[in-house]
C-alpha positions in Angstrom: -31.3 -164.7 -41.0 -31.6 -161.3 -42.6 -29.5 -159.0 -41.0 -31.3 -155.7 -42.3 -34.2 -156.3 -40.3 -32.1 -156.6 -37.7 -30.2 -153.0 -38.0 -33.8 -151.7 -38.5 -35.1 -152.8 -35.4 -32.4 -151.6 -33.2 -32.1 -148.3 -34.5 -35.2 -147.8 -34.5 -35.5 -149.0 -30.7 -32.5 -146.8 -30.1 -34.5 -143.7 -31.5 -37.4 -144.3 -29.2 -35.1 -145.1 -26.3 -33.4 -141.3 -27.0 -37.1 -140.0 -27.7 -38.2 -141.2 -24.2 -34.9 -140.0 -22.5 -35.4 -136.8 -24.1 -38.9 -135.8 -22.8 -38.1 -137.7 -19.2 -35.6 -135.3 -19.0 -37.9 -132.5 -19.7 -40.4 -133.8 -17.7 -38.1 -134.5 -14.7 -36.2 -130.9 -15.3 -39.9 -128.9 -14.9 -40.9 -131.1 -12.4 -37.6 -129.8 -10.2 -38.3 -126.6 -11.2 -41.9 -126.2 -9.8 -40.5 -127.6 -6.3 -40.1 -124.6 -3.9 -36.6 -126.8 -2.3 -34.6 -126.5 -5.6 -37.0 -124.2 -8.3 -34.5 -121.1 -7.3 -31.8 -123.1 -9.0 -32.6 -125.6 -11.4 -33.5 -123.2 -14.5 -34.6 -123.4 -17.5 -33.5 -126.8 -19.7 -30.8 -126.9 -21.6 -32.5 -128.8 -24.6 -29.7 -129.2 -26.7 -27.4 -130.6 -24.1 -30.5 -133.0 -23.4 -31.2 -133.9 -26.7 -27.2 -134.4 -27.2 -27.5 -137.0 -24.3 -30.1 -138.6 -25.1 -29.4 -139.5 -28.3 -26.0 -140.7 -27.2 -27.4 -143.1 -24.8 -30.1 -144.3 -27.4 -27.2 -144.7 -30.0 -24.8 -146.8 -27.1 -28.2 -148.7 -26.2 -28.4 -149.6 -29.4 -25.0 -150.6 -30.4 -24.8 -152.6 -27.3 -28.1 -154.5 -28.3 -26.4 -154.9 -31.8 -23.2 -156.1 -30.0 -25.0 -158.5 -27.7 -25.1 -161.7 -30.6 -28.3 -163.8 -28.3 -30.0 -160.7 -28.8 -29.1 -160.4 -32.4 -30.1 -164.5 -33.2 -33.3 -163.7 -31.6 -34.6 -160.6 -33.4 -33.4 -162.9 -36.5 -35.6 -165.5 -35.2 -38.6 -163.5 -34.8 -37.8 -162.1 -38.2 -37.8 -165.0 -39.7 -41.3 -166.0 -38.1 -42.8 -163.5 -39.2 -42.6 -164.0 -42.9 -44.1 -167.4 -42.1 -47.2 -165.3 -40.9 -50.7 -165.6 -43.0 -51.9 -162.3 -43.0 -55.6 -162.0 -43.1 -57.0 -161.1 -46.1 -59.0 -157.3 -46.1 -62.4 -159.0 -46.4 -61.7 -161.2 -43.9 -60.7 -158.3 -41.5 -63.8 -156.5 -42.5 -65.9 -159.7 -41.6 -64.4 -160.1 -38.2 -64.5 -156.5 -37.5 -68.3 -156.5 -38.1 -69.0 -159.6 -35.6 -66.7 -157.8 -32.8 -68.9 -154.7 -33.4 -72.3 -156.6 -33.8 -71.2 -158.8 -30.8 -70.6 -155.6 -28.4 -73.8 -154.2 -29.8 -76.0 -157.4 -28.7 -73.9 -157.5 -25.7 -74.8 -154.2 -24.1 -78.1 -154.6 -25.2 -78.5 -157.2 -22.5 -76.3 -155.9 -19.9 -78.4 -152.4 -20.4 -81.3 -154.6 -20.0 -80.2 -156.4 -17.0 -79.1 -152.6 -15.1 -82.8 -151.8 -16.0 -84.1 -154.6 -14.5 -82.1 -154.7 -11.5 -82.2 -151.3 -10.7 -85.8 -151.0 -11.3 -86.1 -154.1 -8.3 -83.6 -152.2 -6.3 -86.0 -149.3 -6.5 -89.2 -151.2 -5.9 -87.8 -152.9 -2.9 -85.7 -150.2 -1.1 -87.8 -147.2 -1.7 
């Protein structure tokens, strides 16, 4: 199991948890402030004391994911299965991208067609 993957996954989950924290608290902050019971009161956002917090709790979110060791054997595990993964090759992701695109092409060249047609009955018979 290698470890450094690991550590990189769960600090970078802890940055995005202290990100998210961060502008929740923003958002939930202006949201209180635009309210007539408490918008007297609430203020403008301390954003460093926010920011403070929420990257403490991402930090402690992330030192208790590193503490929790089934949480830790897992992220190994997928770590592991990824470098098992056969990564398409960049012709082969330019082939498939050009059927997806032909095959949404063709396909709303007949469901066009069919609107056409049905609307044109719906027409015909109802007025």
């Amino acid at each position: 199991m290698d470890r450094k993957w690991t550590f990189v996954i769960f600090a970078v989950g802890g940055v995005v948890l202290a990100y998210l924290l961060y502008e929740t608290g923003l958002w939930i902050w202006e949201a209180l402030g635009a309210t007539d019971f408490a918008g007297d009161y609430v203020g403008k956002p301390n954003q460093f004391l926010l920011s403070l917090l929420a990257v403490g709790v991402g930090a402690a979110g992330a030192m208790v994911a590193l503490r929790n060791e089934r949480l830790v054997e897992l992220s190994g595990e997928v770590a592991a299965e990824m470098k098992k993964v056969t990564w398409p090759t960049r012709e082969e992701v330019f082939a498939a991208t050009l059927v997806v695109i032909a095959t949404v092409f063709i396909a709303s060249f007949f469901l066009g067609a069919f609107d056409f047609i049905w609307s044109t009955l719906a027409r015909w018979i109802y007025g």
